[in-house]
N, C-alpha and C positions, 0 to 999 in steps of 0.2 A: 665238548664243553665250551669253549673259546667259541665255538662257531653260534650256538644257545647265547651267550654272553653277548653277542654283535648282533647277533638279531633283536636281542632284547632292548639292546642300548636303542638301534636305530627307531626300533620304533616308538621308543619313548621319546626320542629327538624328533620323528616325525607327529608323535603328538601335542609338542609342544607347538612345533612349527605352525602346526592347523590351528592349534588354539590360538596361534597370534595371529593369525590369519584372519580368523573368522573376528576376534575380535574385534580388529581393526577397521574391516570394511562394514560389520555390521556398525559400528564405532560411527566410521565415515561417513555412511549414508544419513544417518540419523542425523549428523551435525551439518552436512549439505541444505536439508531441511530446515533447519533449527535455526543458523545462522542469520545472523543481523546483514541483509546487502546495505543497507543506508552506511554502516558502517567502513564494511568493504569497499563498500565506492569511493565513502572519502578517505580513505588509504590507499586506494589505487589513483587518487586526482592529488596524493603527496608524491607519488611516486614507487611507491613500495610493492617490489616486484611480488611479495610471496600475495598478498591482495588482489594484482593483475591476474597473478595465476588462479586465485580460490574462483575470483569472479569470472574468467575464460569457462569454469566450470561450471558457474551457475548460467551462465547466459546460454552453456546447451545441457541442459541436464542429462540427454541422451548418454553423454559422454562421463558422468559418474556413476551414471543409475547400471551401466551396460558393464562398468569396471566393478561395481561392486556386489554383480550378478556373478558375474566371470569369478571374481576373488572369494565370493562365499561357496562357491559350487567345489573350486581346487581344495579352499579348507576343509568342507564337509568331508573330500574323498580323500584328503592326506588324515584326519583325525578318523575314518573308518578303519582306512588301509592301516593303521597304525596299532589299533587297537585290535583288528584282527588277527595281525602278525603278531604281536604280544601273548594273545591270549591261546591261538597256535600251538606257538614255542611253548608257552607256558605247560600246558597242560598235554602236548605231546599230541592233539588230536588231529587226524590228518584228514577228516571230513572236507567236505566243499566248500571252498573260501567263501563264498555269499554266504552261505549258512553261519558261519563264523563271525561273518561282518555285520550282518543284520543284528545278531544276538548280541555282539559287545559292542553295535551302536543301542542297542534297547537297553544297555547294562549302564550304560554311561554317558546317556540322553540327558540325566537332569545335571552333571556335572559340564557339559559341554552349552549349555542352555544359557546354564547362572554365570559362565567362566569369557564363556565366546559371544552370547547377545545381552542377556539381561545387565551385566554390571558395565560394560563398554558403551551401550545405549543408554543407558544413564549417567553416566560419566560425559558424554560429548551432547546430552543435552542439557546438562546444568552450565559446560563451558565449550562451546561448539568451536568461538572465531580461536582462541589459545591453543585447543588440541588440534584442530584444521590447521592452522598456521606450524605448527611443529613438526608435524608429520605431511607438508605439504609435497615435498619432495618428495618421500617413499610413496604418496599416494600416485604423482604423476611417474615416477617410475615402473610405476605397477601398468599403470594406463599404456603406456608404450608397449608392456612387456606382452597383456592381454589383447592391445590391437588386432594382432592377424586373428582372431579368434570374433573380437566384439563386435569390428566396424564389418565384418561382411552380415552377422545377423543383425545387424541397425539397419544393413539396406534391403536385408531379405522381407523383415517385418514394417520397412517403408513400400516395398514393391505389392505385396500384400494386402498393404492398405487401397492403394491403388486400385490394386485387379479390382476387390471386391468394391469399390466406389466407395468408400466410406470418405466421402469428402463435406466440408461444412464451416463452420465457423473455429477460426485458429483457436486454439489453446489461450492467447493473450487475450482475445475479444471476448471470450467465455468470462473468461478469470479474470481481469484484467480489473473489475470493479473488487472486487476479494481479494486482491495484490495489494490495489492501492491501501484499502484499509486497513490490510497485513504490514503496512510497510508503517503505516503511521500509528498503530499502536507499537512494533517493534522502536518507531525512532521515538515514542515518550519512555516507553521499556528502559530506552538503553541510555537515555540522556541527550540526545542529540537534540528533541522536539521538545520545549517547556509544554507546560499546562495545557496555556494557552496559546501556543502554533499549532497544537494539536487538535486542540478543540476547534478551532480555524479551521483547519484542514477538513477535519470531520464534519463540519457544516458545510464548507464548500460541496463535497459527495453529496451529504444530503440534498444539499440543493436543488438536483438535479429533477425532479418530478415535480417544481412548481416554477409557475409563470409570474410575468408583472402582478398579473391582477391578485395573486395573494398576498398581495404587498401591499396596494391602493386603498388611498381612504376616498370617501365619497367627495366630490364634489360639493354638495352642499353644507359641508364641514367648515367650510372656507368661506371668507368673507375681506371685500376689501376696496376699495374706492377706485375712480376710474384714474386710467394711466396720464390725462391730463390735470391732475388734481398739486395742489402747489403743496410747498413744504407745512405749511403752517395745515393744513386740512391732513396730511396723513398723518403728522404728529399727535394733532388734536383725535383721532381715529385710535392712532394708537394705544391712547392714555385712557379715550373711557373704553376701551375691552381689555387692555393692560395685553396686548401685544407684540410680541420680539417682534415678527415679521407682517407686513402687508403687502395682500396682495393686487396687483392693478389691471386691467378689466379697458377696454375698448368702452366709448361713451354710448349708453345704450346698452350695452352688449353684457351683461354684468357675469355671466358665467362661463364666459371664454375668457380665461386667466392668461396674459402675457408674460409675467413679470411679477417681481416679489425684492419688497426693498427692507435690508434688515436695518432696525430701529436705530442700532446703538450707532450704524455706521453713517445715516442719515444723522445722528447727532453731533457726529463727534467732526465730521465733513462739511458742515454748514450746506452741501450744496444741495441743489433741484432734484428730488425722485428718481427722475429722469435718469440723471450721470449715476447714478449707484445702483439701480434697477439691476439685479439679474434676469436674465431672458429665462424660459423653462424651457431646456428640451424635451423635443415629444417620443412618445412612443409606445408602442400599443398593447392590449394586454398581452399576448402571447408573447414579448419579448423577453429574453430570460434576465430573472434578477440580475444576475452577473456582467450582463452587456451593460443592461441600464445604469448599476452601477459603477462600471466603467467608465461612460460616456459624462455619467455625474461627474467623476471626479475631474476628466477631463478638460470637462468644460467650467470646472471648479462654480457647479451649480448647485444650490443646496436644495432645489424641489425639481420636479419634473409632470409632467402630463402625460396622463394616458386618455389617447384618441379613440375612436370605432368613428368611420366614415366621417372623419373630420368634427366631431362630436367628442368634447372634453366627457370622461366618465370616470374618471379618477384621477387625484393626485399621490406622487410619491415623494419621500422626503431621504435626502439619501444616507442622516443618521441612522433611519429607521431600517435602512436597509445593509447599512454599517452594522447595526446590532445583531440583528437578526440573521444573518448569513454569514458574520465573521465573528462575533461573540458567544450569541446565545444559542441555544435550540432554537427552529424554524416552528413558531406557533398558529394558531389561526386565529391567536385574538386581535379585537380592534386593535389598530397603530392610532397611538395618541393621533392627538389633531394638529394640522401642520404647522398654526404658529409659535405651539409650545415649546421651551428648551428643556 
């Protein structure tokens, strides 16, 4: 009787034990997943070790994915063994323990299901960084404990991969375009990113599959008097088209644009074209928005040319390119005309 009573206890201790088991790492994994890293990192760059740690974990996945392989497999066989020993005892039948174990796992499948994965995975992904940070310890103490077991099949299914040549493009170069955009909807998610960083951000990615020339207005768009032309002739120029900017042109040469003088600074400076004149740097159509716009801001130039074999064939304006790659969506309508504000 006393001996029935100890059996019984244990294996209702060991079904608990499984069931926080399984809870836990099914738990774990989900919130490894789930987890904000923008977060994490800027916790780990305050200094805070449990942060150093979660992120040590995300930077090799290998090493939670393989811990909470190992930790679901111990729980499934501590809540079988447990239940089979139970049900044993219980009923005095002294059949073949797999037969045992199979049937009061089949008996007790939807209780271990709703107890051990469904209510813990939904729990660590409504609050992933809170229950990962609490349970941060217990989890690396598990990883220590499943080592001799984990890191030799990490290197068996590395060697593996090997033999059979399955070699190619890394996991980050793959994914690496789906991280980032994972990362920047997570940092508006979580508060880190406003609105508009994010939106910023999101256009920068898209950026990536158009050139200058979906940027450039025509050349013939443009109009503006030769770079020898005095104060009182570009003003006069300005006032009957009602132009912020002109632009200035070699004598002769009227569509090779050098140069672009804005109105109000020619006003308000008294002096000659000439001294206020921005240069336009050149550049061609295939160079990427992102450079051009660089180089703009650089050379704190407000237009720029784009060449083919020394052959002006468009201009760009570098609000326009402001808007459109750091503000807006990337459209393919006309860009106003370049002397508009």
């Amino acid at each position: 009787m006393i001996f029935t009573a100890l059996v019984m206890a244990t294996s209702f201790l060991l079904f608990l034990a499984g069931m926080q088991l399984s809870a836990f790492f099914s738990g774990s994994e989900t919130g490894f997943y789930r987890v904000s890293q923008l977060q994490l990192n800027l916790q780990k760059q305050q200094g805070d070790p449990i942060a150093r740690r979660l992120v040590s974990f995300l930077q090799t996945p290998e090493r939670f994915v393989s811990t909470t392989l190992v930790g679901n497999n111990v729980a499934n066989y501590l809540t079988t063994l447990a239940i089979g020993l139970f049900i044993a005892e219980a009923s005095g039948f002294s059949g073949p323990s797999g037969s045992i174990e199979i049937a009061a796992t089949l008996l007790l499948a939807p209780v271990i299901f709703v107890f051990g994965e469904l209510i813990p995975k939904s729990l660590y992904y409504r609050s992933p960084l809170s229950l990962l940070r609490s349970r941060s310890l217990v989890f690396l103490f598990f990883y220590y404990v499943f080592l001799p077991v984990s890191y030799p099949l990490t290197l068996i299914a590395g060697l593996i991969s090997r033999f059979i040549g399955q070699e190619g493009p890394s996991v980050e170069t793959i994914f690496g375009r789906t991280r980032m955009f994972g990362l920047i909807a997570s940092g508006k998610r979580d508060g880190i990113l406003t609105h508009i960083q994010a939106r910023m951000a999101d256009n920068l990615m898209n950026s990536g599959g158009h050139s200058l020339g979906d940027f450039m207005e025509s050349p013939d768009h443009v109009s503006g008097v030769r770079d020898t032309a005095d104060r009182e002739t570009v003003l006069a120029f300005a006032a009957t088209g009602g132009h912020a900017w002109v632009f200035l042109h070699p004598e002769g040469k009227p569509q090779e644009w050098t140069g672009a003088v804005r109105v109000a600074t020619l006003l308000l400076s008294r002096l000659a074209p000439a001294a206020v004149c921005e240069l336009l740097p050149q550049f061609t159509e295939d160079t990427h928005p992102l450079v051009a716009l660089s180089e703009l801001f650089r050379q704190d130039a407000h237009f720029g040319i784009v060449t083919d074999d020394g052959r002006i064939t468009g201009i760009v304006r570098r609000d326009t390119l402001s808007t459109q790659l750091l503000l807006n969506q990337t459209t393919s309508t006309a860009p106003k005309t370049a002397w508009e504000l």
